[in-house]
TORDO-390650 format. One line per field, with one value per residue (C-alpha): residue number from 1; residue in one letter; x, y, z; chain. Coordinates in Angstrom, 1 decimal. Last residue first. Layout:
BEGIN
seq = NUM|...
type = A|...
X = X|...
Y = Y|...
Z = Z|...
mol = A|...
END
This chain:
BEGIN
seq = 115|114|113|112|111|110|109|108|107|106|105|104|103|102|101|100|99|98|97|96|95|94|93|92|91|90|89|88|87|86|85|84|83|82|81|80|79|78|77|76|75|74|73|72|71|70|69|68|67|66|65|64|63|62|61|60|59|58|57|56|55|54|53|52|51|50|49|48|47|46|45|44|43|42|41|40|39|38|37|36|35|34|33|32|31|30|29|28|27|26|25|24|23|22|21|20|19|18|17|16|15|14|13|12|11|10|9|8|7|6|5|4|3|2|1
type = X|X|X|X|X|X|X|X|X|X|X|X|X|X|X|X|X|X|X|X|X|X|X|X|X|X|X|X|X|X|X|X|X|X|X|X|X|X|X|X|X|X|X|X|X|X|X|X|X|X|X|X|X|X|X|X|X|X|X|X|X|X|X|X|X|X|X|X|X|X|X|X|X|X|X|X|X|X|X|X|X|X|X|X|X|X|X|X|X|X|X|X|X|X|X|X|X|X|X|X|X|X|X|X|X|X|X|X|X|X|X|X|X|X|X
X = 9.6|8.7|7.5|7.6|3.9|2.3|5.1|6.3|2.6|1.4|4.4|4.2|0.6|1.3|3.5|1.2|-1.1|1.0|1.7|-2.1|-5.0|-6.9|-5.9|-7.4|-5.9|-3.2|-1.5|-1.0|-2.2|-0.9|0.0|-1.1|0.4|3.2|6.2|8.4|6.1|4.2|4.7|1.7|3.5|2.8|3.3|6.2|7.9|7.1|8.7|12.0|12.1|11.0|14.1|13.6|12.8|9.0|9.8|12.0|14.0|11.6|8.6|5.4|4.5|3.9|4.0|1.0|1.6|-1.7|-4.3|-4.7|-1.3|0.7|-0.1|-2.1|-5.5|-4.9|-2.5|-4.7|-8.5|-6.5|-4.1|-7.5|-9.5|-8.1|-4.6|-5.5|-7.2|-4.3|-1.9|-4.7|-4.8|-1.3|-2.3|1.1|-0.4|-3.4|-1.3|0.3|-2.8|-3.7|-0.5|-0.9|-4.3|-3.8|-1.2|-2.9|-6.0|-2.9|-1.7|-5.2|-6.5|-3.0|-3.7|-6.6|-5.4|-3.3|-6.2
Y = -13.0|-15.8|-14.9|-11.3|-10.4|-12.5|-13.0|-9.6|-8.0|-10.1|-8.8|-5.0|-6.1|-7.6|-5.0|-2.1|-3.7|-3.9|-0.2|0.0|1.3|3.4|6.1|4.6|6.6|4.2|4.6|8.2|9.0|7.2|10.5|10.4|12.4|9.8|10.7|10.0|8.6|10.1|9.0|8.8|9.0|5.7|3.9|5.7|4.9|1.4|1.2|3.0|0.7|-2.5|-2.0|-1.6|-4.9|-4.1|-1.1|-2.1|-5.0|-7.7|-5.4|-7.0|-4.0|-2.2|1.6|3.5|6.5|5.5|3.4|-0.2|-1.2|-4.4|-5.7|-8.6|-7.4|-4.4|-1.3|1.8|0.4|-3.3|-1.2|-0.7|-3.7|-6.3|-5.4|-4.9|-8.4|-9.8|-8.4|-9.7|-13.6|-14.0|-13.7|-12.1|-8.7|-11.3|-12.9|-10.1|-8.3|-11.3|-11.5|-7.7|-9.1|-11.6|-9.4|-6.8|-9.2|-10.5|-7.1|-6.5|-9.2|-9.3|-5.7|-7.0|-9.6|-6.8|-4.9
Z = -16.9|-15.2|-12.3|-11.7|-12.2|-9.6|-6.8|-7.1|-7.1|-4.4|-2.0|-2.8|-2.1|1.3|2.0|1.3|3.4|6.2|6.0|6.5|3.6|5.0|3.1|0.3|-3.3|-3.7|-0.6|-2.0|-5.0|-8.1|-10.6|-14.1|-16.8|-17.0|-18.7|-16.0|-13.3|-10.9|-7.2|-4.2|-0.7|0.9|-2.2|-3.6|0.2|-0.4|-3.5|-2.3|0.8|-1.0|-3.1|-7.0|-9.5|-9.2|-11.1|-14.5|-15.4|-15.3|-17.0|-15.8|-13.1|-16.9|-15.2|-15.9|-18.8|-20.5|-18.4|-18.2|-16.9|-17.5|-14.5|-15.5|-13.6|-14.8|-13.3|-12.8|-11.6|-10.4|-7.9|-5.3|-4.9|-6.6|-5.5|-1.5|-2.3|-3.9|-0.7|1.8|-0.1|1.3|5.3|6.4|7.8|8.8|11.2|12.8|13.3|15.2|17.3|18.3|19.1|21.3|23.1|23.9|25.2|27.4|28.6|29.6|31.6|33.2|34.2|35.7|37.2|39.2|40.2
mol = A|A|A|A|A|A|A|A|A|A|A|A|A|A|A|A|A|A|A|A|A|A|A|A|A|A|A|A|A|A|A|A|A|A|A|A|A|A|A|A|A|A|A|A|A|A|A|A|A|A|A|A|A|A|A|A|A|A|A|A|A|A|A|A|A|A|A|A|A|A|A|A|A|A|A|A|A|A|A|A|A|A|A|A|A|A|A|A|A|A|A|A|A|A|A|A|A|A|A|A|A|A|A|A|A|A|A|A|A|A|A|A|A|A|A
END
């Protein structure tokens, strides 16, 4: 009985530490984007539909605290102005917290460059 315990905690382990690894995995945030932010916000973040935030706009939204942002994601958030409201975690509920990071995280490092 007690290996087996050991069994268990160590498979737990192993895969707390592999979720951990793919949370971080860079290419999951642009995927997350391609996949699911691209439809609203473009492929350069400016927005493709009317009343969608420009994500390119130094100043403006990707420029407010991950907690705030990251809140907006989980819950869905219209804009002022905006007739359209982003549903929540983007309209994929399966999306994970972790995911939401990674593509808070691709969309500062892609559209907040230079700018």
């Amino acid at each position: 009985m007690p290996g087996a315990r050991l069994i268990i905690l160590a498979t737990s382990g192993l895969a707390f530490v592999s979720l951990s690894v793919a949370a971080d995995d860079p290419g999951r945030g642009e995927a997350v984007y391609k996949g699911t932010c691209i439809a609203c916000h473009g492929g350069d973040g400016a927005g493709s539909l009317p009343g969608v935030p420009d994500l390119t706009e130094k100043a403006e939204l990707l420029s407010q605290d991950d907690a705030i942002l990251l809140r907006r994601m989980v819950e869905g958030f219209r804009s002022a102005g905006s007739p359209l409201e982003m549903p929540p975690r983007g309209g994929d509920p399966a999306l994970t917290d972790a995911d939401l990071k990674a593509v808070l995280k691709y969309m500062r490092r892609e559209f907040q460059q230079t700018r």
